[in-house]
VOGU-3710 file (C-alpha; in Angstrom, 3 decimals, decimal comma):
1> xxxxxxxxxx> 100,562/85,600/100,782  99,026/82,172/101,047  97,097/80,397/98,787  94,043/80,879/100,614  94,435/84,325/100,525  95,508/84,819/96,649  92,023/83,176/95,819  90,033/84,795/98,517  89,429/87,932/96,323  87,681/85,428/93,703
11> xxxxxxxxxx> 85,457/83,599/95,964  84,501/87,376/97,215  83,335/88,965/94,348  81,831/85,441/93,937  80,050/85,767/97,124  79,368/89,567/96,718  77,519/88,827/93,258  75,292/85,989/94,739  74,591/88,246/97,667  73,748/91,316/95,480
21> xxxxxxxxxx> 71,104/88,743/93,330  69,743/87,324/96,149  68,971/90,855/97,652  67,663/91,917/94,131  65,244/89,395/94,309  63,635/89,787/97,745  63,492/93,701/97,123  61,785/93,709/93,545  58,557/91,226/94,916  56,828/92,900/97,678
31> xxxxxxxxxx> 56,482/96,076/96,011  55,893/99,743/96,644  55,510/99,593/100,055  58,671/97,746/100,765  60,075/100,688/97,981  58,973/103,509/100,382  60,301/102,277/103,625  63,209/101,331/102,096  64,222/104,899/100,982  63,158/106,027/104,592
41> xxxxxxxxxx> 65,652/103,750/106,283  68,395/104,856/103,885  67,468/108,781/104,411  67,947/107,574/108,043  71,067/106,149/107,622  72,541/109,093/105,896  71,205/111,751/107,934  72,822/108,968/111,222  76,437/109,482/109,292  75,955/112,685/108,949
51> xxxxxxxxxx> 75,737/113,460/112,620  78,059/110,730/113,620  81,432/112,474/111,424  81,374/115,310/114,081  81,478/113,336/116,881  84,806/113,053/118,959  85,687/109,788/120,529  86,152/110,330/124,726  89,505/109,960/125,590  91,395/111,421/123,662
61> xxxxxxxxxx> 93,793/109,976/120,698  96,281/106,606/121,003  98,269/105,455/118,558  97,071/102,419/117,209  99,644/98,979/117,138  100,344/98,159/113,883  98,541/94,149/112,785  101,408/92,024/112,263  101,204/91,393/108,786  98,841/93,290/107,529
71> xxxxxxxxxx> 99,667/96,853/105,109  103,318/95,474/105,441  105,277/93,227/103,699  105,673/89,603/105,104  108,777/87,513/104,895  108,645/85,012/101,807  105,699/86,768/100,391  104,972/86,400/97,063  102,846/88,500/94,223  100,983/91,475/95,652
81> xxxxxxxxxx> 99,857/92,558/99,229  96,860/92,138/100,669  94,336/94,758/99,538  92,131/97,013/101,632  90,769/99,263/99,281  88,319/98,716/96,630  90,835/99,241/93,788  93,413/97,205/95,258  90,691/94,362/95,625  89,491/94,829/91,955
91> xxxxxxxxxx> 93,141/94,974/90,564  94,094/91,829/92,526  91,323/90,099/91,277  91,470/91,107/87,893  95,335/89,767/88,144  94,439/86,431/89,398  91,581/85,940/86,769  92,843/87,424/83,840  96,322/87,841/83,641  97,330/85,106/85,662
101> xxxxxxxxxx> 96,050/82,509/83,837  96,415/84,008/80,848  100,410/84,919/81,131  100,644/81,030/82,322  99,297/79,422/78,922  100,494/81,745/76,821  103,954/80,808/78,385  103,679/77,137/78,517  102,177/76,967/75,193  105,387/78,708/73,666
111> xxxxxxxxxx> 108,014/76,935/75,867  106,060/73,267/74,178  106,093/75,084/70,387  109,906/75,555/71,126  110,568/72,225/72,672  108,041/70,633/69,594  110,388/72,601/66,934  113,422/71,832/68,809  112,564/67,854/68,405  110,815/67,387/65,661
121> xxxxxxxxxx> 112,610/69,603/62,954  116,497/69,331/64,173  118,976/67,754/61,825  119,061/64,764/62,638  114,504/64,165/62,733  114,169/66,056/59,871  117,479/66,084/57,323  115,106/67,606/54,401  113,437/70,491/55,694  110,511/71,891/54,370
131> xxxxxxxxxx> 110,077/74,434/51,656  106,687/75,686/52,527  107,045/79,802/52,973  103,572/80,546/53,754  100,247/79,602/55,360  96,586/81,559/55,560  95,384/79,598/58,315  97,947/79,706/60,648  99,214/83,423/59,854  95,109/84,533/60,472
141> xxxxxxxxxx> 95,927/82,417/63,903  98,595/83,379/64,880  97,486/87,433/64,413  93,439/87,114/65,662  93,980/84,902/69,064  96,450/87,796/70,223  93,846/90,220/69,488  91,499/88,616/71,310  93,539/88,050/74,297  94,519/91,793/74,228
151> xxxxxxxxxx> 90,979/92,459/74,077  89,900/90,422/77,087  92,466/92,582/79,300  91,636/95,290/77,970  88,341/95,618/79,114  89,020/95,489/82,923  91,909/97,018/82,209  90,281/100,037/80,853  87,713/99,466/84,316  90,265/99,516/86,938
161> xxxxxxxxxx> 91,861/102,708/85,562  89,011/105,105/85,301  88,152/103,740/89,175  91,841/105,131/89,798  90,939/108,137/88,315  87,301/109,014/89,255  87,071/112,399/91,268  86,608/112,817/94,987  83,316/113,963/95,769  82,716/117,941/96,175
171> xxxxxxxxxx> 82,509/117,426/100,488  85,802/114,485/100,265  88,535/115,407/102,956  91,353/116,957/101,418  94,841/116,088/102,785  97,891/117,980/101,014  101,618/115,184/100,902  104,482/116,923/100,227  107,527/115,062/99,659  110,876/116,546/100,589
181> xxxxxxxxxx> 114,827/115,515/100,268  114,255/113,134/102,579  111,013/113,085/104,814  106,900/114,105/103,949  105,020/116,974/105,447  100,810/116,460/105,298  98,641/119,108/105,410  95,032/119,155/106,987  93,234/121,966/105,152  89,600/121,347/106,033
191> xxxxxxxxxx> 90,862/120,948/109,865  92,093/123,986/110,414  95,471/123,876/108,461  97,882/122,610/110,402  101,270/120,537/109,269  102,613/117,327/110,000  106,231/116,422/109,709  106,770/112,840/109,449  110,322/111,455/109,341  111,598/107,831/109,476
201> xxxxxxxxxx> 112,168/106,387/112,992  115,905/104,883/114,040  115,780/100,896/114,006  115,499/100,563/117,493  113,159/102,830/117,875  110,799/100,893/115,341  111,495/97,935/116,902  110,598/99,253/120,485  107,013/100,475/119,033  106,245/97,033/117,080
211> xxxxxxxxxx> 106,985/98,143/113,851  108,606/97,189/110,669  112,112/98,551/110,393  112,923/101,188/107,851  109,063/101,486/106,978  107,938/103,494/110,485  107,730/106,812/110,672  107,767/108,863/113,717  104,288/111,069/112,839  102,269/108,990/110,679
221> xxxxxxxxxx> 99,540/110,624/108,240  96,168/109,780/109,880  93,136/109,533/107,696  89,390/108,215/108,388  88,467/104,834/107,156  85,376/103,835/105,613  84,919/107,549/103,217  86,273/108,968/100,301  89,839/111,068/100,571  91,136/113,451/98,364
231> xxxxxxxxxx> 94,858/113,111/98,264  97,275/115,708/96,654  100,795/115,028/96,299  103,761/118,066/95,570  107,260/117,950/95,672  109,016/121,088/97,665  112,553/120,153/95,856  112,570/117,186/93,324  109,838/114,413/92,691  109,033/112,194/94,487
241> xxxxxxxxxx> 106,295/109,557/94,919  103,615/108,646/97,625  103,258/104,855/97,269  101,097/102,359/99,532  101,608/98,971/97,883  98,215/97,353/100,158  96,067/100,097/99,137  96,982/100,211/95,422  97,584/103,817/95,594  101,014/105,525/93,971
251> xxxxxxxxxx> 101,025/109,148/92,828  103,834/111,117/91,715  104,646/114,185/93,923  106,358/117,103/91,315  107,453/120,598/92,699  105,271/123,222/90,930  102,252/121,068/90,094  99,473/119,316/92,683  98,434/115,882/91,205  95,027/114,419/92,911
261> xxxxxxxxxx> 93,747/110,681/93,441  91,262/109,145/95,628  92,185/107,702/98,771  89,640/104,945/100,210  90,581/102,844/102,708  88,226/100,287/103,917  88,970/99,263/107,586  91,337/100,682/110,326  94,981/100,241/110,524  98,135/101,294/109,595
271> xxxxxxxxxx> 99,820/100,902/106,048  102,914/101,126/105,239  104,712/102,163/101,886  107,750/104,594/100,760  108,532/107,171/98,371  108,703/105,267/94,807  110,795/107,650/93,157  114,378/107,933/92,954  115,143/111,393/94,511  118,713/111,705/96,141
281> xxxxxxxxxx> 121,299/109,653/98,623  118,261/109,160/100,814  115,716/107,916/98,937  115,208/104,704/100,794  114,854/106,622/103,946  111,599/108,341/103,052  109,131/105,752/104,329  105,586/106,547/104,359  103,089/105,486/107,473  99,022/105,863/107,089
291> xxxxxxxxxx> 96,915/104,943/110,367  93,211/104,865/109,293  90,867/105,522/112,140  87,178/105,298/112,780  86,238/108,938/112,007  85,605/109,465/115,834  88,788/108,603/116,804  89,987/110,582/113,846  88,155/113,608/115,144  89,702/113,004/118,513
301> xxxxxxxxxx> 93,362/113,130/116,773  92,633/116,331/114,579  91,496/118,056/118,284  95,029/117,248/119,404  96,325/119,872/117,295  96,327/123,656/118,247  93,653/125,816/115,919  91,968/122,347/114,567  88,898/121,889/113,712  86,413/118,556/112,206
311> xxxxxxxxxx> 86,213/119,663/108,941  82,498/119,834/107,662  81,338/120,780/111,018  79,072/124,356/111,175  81,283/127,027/111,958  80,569/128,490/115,310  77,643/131,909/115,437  79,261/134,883/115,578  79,193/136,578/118,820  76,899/139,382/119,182
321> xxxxxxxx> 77,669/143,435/119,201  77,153/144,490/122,899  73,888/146,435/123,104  74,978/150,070/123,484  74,902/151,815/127,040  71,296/153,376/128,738  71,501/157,015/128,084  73,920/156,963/125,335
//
């Protein structure tokens, strides 16, 4: 990650904050009017997505090339990924604003305290130490300023995990990752049910596709960009972890128990990550692929699979008795 982009996700909420006031302020003055049409353009928008997550993109479903670079790790890279999913972008920035420059003068502050003690009291600068044993000022100090700084992280803290937490709304997609000694299965219950077996692809193989070695997988889990997913992770034999380090999103998979997080992932592409928890001789092999479509194309992979259906779409009428024979 360069430098440009570890202070891009500053200068966005930045940007996104001037925006938002600047939009405040142009909707507030003309009025009602401006009120009414408003909510009519946004019942038009909805009722616009509404109709546009059934629709199938023509020609069928290609896998997409993976962006060099991006949802992968990048040789020399340093501190996190870059983030495309609202969490990820509000942890990230909450790291480079608070606990970046926090962790950096709390550190150089105590390496100069130990340097200052180390030259000013030694032997030979001081032969007669001091007897003083005690001090109200600095002990109130040196116990309130850590409170404080506690404090300040602990407010976004406390921000960015209920956002990790918050449920998936009542009509979210639900897609079912079960981890298994050593590949995932992933499930597709509001599109008919059917199961995808996804297993780590041979070097060469990876490297005849374009993608990163021991991170591609040979069936990828495909999900819709741009909306809410709900994720649940289960192990079938020990636990395991689904982990995406660019989309901030880790959840423990345990046999006998379904855990549940949001998935959002903002634009299309594919992200890479690998099972996070130490489960057997092949726990390095478990790599885990997610290619985020636009939900046409999405609908256009789902119809690839026999008995599949776009979830959310009205079921079919039921075909009607026969009418019963003349003279009968």
């Amino acid at each position: 990650m360069t430098l440009v982009d570890y202070l891009r996700p500053i200068g966005r909420y930045m940007w996104r904050g001037s925006k938002l006031a600047a939009l405040g302020a142009g909707v507030l003055s003309p009025g009602l009017a401006l009120a009414a049409s408003g909510a009519a353009a946004v019942s038009g928008a909805v009722s616009g997505s509404v109709a546009d997550r059934f629709v199938v993109a023509p020609g069928g479903y290609t896998p997409m090339k993976p962006t060099l670079g991006k949802g992968m790790p990048v040789p020399g890279g340093m501190t996190f990924q870059t983030q495309y999913s609202p969490n990820g972008e509000y942890a990230l920035w909450m790291h480079n604003t608070f606990l970046l420059p926090i962790i950096t003068f709390v550190t150089i502050f105590v390496l100069g305290l130990l340097i200052y003690v180390c030259l000013r009291y030694n032997r030979r600068a001081n032969p007669v130490p001091s007897r003083t044993s005690h001090n109200t000022l600095l002990e109130v100090l040196w116990t309130g300023i850590p409170i404080l700084v506690l404090v300040v992280v602990f407010v976004p803290s406390m921000k960015l995990l209920a956002k990790q937490f918050k449920p998936a709304p009542a009509n979210a997609l639900t897609i079912k990752a079960t981890g298994n000694q050593w590949y995932w299965t992933y499930s597709y219950p509001d599109n008919g049910g059917f199961e995808v077996t996804s297993n780590i692809l041979k070097p060469d193989e990876a490297i005849a596709r374009g993608e990163p070695v021991q991170l591609a997988a040979d069936n990828r889990m495909v999900v819709p960009a741009g909306e809410p997913i709900r994720l649940e992770t289960t192990g079938s034999d020990v636990i395991h972890s689904f982990a995406v380090p660019s989309l901030w999103f880790k959840l423990d998979a345990v046999p006998g128990r379904i855990n549940e997080k949001v998935l959002f992932i903002k634009e299309p592409g594919v992200y890479y990550g690998q099972c996070s928890e130490l489960c057997g001789a092949r726990h390095g092999y478990m790599p885990i692929a997610v290619e985020a479509l636009d939900r046409p194309h999405y609908n256009a992979w789902v119809m690839t699979h026999s008995g599949a259906k776009i979830d959310g779409a009205p079921a079919a009428p039921a075909a009607a008795a026969p009418a019963p024979a003349q003279g009968a």
